[in-house]
N, C-alpha and C positions, 0 to 999 in steps of 0.2 A: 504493500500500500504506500510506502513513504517512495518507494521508486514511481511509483505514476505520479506522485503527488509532485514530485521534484521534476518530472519529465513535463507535464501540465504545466507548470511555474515558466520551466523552460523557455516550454511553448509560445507561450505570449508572448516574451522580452522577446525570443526569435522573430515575430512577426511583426513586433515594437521596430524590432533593428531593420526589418526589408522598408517598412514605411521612413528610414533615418537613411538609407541607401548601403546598408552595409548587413551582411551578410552574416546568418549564424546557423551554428552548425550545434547540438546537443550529443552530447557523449555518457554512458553512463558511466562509466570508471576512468582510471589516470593510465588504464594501457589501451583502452578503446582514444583518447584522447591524442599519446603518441600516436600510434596508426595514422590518425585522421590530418594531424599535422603535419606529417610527413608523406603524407599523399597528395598535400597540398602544394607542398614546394618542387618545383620544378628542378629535372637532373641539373647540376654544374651551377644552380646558383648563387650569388653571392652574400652570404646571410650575417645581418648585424643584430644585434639582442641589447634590451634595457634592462639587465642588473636584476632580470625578474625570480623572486623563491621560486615561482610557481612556474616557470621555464625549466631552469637550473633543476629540483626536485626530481620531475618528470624524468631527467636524463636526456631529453633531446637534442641536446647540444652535443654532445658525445654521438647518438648515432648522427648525427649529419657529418661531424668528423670524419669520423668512418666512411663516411660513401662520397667522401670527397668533396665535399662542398667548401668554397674560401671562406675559413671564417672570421671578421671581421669584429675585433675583440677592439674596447675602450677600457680600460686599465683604471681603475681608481686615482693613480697616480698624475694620468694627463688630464684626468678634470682639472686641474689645478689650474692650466692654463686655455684661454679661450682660443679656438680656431686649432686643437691641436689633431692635426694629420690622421690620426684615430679616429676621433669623433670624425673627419670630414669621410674619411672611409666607411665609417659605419651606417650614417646618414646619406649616402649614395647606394648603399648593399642594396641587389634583387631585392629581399625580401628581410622585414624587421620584426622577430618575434619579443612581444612583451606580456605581462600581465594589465591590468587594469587595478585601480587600487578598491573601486565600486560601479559596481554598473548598476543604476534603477530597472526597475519592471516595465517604465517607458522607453527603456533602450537606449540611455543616455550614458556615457562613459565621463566617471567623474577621476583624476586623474593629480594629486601635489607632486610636484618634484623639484628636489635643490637643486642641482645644475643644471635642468633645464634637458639634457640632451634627448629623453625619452620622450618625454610630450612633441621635443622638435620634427625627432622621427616617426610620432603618430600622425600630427597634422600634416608635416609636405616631405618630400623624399623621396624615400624608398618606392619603389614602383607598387610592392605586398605589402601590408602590415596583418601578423595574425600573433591576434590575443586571444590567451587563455586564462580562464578567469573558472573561480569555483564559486558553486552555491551559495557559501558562505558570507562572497561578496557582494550579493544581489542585497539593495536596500530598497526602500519606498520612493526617495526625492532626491535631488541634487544636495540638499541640506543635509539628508542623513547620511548622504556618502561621504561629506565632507567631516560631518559629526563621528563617524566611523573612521575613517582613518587617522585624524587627527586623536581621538581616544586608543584605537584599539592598534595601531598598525604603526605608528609614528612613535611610540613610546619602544617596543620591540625592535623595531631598526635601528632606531639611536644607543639602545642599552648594546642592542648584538654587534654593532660597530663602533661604539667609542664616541658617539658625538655629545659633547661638554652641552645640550640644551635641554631647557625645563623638562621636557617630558620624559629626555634620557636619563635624566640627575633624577628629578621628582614622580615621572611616571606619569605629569598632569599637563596638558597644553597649555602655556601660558602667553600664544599668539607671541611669539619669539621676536627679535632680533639679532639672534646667534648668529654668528660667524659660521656658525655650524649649520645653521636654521636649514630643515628639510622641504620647507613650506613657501618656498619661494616664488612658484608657479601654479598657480590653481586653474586647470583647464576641465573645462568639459567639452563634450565632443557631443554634440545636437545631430550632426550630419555629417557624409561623407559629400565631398563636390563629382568625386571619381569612383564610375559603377567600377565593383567587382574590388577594390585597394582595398579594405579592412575587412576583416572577418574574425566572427567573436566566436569562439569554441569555450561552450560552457559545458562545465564536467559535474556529474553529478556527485560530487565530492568537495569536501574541503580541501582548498587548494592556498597555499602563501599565507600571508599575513593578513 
């Protein structure tokens, strides 16, 4: 019963997402979800990825290694610097595998990021962008996505990486201006301009942060 109930759930955002212009696919597990993504990318292409748990977990990165695909890595260490040869590489790749930090039931991708380079490669780019995003992150509004990550998802990044800001010290959002600040870019994503460039593969599982 909780399987249809979650496939139904699915179902709408998916039908949410064809009227936004982009594309969703439902999986019921995190190895039905590899399969479908890597059915999706095309042989020899060139693929850049945003930092995502929920990528990284799955293992996909590792097989597209293996079958040869260029893979187009951004290094934590050349955030440092703007315009660095990485990021321009990765922001060029065929295709940009990310997570989503919440996606609504009206099929809205709600999305914070501190250096900005993910959200860059959601909205223009990459030729493909495909996001995988679990259950877990499906909220009501753009408000509660935002209320969700900054509560439940930004306190766990900061503590698992070392970042010196309120909700990695305290655990509480305190609308920052860290040096460190995660929260630097608040985008949502209403629409695609480009048929067929984003596709949302929602798994029926908890997936990331």
């Amino acid at each position: 019963m909780l399987e249809d109930a979650k496939k139904r759930m699915a179902e709408d955002v998916i039908c949410n997402l064809k009227k936004r212009n982009m594309e969703g696919i439902y999986c019921r597990d995190k190895k039905e979800a590899v399969e479908t993504v890597l059915s999706l990318i095309e042989p020899g292409a060139s693929i850049g990825w945003g930092g995502s748990a929920s990528i990284r977990d799955l293992g996909i990165l590792a097989e597209l290694e293996k079958s040869g695909h260029e893979m187009r890595d951004y290094p934590m260490k050349d955030k440092e610097t703007m315009g660095n040869p990485s990021y321009l590489g990765s922001c060029s790749a065929d295709c940009f595998l990310m997570g989503t930090n919440a996606i609504t039931v009206k099929g809205e991708l709600v999305n914070i990021d501190g250096a900005g380079n993910r959200v860059a490669c959601l909205i223009h780019g990459p030729r493909q962008v495909i996001i995988v995003v679990g259950m877990n992150k499906l909220v009501r509004s753009i408000e509660d996505g935002i209320d969700r990550i900054q509560t439940q998802a930004c306190p766990i990044i900061a503590d698992a990486t070392g970042r010196k800001t309120p909700c990695g010290v305290k655990g509480v959002c305190m609308d920052c201006q860290s040096p460190d600040c995660m929260c630097c870019s608040i985008v949502v994503t209403r629409r695609s301009r480009y048929d067929g460039r984003i596709k949302v593969v929602i798994v029926g599982e908890n997936l990331g942060y």
